[in-house]
C-alpha positions as CSV (number, residue, x, y, z in Angstrom):
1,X,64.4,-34.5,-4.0
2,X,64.3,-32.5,-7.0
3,X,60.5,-33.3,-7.5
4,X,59.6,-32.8,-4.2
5,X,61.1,-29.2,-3.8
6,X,59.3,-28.4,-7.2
7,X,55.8,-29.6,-6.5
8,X,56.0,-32.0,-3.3
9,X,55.1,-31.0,0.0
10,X,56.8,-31.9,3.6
11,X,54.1,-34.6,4.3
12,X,55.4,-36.6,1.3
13,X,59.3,-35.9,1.9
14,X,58.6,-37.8,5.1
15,X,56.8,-40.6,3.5
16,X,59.9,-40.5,1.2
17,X,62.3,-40.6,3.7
18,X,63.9,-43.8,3.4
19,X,65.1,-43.0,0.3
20,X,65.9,-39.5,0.4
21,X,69.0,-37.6,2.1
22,X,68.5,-35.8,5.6
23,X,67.6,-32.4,5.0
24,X,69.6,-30.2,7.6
25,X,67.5,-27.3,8.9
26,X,67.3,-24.4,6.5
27,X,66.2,-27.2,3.6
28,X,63.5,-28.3,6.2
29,X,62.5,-24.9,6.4
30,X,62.4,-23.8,3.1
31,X,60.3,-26.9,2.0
32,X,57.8,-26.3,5.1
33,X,57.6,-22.8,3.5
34,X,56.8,-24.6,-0.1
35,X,54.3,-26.6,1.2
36,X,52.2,-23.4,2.4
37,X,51.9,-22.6,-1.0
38,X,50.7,-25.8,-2.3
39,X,48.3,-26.6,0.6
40,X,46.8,-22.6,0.8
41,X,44.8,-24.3,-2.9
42,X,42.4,-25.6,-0.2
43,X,41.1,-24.0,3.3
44,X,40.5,-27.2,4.5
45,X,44.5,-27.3,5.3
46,X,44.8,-23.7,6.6
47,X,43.3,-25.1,10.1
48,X,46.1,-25.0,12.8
49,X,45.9,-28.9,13.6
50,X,45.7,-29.4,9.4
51,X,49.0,-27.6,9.4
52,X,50.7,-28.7,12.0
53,X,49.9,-32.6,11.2
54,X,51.2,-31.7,7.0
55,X,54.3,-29.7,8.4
56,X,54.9,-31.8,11.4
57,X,55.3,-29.1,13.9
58,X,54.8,-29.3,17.5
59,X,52.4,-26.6,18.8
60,X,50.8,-23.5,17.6
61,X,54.0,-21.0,18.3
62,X,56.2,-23.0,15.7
63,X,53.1,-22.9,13.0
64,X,52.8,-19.0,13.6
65,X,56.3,-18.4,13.4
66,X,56.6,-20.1,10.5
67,X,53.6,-18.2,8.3
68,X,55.0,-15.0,9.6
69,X,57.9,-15.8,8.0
70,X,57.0,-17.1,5.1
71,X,55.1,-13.8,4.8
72,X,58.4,-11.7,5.0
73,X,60.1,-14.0,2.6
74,X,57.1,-12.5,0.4
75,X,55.9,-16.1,-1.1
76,X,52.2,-15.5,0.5
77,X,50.4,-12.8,2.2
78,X,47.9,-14.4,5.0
79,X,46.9,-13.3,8.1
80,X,46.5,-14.9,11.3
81,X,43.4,-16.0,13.1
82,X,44.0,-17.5,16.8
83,X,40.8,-16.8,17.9
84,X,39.2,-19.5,14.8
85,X,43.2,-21.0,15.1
86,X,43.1,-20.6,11.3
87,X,45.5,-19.0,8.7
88,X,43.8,-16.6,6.1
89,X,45.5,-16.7,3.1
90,X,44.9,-13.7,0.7
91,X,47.3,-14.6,-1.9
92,X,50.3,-17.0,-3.0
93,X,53.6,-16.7,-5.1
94,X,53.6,-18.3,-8.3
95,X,56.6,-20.1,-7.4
96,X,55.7,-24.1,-7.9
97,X,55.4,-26.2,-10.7
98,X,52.7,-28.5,-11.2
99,X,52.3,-31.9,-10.8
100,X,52.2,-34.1,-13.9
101,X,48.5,-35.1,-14.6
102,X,47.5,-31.7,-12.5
103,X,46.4,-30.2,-15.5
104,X,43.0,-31.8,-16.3
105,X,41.7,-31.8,-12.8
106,X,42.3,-27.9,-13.4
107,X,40.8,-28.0,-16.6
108,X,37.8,-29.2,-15.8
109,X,37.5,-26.9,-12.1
110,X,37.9,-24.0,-14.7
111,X,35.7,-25.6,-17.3
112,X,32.7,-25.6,-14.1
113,X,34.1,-22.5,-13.5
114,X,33.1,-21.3,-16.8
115,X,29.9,-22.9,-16.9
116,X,28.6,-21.1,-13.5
117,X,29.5,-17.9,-15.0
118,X,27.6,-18.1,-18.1
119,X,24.8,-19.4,-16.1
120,X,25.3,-16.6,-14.2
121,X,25.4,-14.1,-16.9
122,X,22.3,-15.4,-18.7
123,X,20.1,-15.4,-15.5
124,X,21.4,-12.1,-14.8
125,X,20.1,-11.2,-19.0
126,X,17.0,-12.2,-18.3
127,X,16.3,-10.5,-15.1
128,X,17.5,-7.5,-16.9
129,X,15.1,-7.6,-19.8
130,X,12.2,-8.2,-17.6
131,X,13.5,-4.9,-15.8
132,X,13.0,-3.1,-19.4
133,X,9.9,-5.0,-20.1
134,X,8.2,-3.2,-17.2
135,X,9.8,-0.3,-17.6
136,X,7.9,-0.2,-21.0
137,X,4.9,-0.8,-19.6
138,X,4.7,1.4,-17.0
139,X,5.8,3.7,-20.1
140,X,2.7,3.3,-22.1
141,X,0.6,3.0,-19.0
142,X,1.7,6.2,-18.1
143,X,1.2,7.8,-21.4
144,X,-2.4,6.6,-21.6
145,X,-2.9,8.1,-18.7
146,X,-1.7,11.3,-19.2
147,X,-3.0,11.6,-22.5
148,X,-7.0,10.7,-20.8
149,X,-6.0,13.1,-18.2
150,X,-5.6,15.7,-21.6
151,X,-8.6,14.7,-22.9
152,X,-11.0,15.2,-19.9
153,X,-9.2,18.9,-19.2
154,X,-10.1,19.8,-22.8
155,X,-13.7,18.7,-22.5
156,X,-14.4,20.1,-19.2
157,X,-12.6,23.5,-20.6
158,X,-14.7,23.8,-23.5
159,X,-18.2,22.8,-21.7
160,X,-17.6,25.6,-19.1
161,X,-16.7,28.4,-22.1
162,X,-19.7,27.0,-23.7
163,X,-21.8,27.4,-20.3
164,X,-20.4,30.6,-19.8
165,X,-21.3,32.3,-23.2
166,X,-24.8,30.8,-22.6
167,X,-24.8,33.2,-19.2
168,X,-23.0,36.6,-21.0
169,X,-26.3,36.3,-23.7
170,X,-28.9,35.9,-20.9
171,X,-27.5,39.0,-18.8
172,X,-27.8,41.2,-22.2
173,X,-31.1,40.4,-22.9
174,X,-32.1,41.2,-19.4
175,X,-30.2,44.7,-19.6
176,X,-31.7,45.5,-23.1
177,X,-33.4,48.9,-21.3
178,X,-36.0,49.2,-23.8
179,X,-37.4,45.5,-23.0
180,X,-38.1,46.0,-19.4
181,X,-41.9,46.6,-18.8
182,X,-42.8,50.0,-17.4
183,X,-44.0,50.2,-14.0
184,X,-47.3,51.2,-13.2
185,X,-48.2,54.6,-12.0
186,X,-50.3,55.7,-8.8
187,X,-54.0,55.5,-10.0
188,X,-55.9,58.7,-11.0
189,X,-58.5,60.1,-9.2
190,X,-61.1,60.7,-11.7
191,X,-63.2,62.2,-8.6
192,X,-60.3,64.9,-8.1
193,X,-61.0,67.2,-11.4
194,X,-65.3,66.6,-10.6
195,X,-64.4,68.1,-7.1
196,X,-62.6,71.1,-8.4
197,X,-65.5,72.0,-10.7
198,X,-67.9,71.9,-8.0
199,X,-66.1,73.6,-5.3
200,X,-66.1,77.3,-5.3
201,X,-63.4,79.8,-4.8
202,X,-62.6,81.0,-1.5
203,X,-61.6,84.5,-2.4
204,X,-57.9,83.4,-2.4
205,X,-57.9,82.1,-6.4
206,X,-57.2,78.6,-5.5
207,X,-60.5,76.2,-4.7
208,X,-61.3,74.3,-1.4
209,X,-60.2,70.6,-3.3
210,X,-57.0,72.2,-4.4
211,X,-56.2,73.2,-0.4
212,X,-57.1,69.4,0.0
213,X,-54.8,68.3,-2.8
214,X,-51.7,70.2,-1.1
């Protein structure tokens, strides 16, 4: 009885029966209670017909009552699901002992425990440094870039001031006044001077071709 209180569960107190005392209520109760933490390990028992075949109890009411009280009596905290007719648990009290030989099935659930976590870890190293890898890359792809983008500014900046000093030394040999070439003036008449001679003077002092000229 001892045993079964520590680590057993309700299912195997009846299986035990026979050689066991009667429990009177409150013991029945208190070992249902028990066996909530001991079969919360898996949710394969927290289905209401799981439950109520392991606790022997005869509909859902008696099963609800009993997880809400096992809730106040603070040795789980679970909540309950009628619509799925499931019991949630969240967390159990520390309050049973284990079973003797229940250590290496433990050991080796942690040990695969263990193992998905490093596997974890290392997939989780490697995504990571191809993260920085390409963050590199785009780096230096980036600086080239840039630095091309630098190199064509300074080329195109130092082709235009050499086009443009090219211009300023054109426009000051064009405005170098003594360079330009004189325009030509209105033609003489070389008959103007043969007509004054030949004219005579009209009394007035001035001849008939300079009357002609103005």
């Amino acid at each position: 009885m001892l045993q079964i209180f520590s680590y057993g569960t309700y299912a195997e107190y009846r299986a035990a029966t026979p050689n066991l005392p009667e429990l009177n209520p409150a013991q029945k109760l208190k070992l249902r209670q028990l066996s909530l933490l001991t079969l919360a390990r898996s949710r394969q028992n927290l289905t209401y017909d799981a439950l109520k075949t392991q606790l022997e109890l005869d509909d859902a009411r008696e099963l609800e009552d009993l997880v809400i009280s096992a809730v106040y009596a603070g040795l789980l905290d679970a909540t309950l699901d009628p619509h799925r007719a499931t019991v949630q648990v969240h967390s159990v009290a520390p309050l049973r002992d284990l079973a003797p030989g229940a250590i290496p099935p433990m050991i080796t659930s942690l040990k695969a425990w263990s193992d998905r976590c490093g596997n974890t870890l290392e997939h989780l190293e490697r995504q990571i440094e191809g993260v920085k890898a390409e963050a590199a890359r785009r780096a230096r792809e980036k600086k080239d870039a840039d630095e091309k983008v630098e190199k064509l500014l300074a080329q195109a900046t130092e082709e235009g001031s050499t086009e443009q000093s090219s211009l300023g030394g054109g426009r000051r040999l064009g405005g170098n006044k003594n360079l330009r070439p004189k325009r030509p003036g209105p033609p003489e008449d070389e008959g103007t001077e043969a007509m004054d001679l030949d004219d005579d003077d009209d009394g007035t002092g001035k001849t008939r071709a300079s009357r002609r000229k103005l």
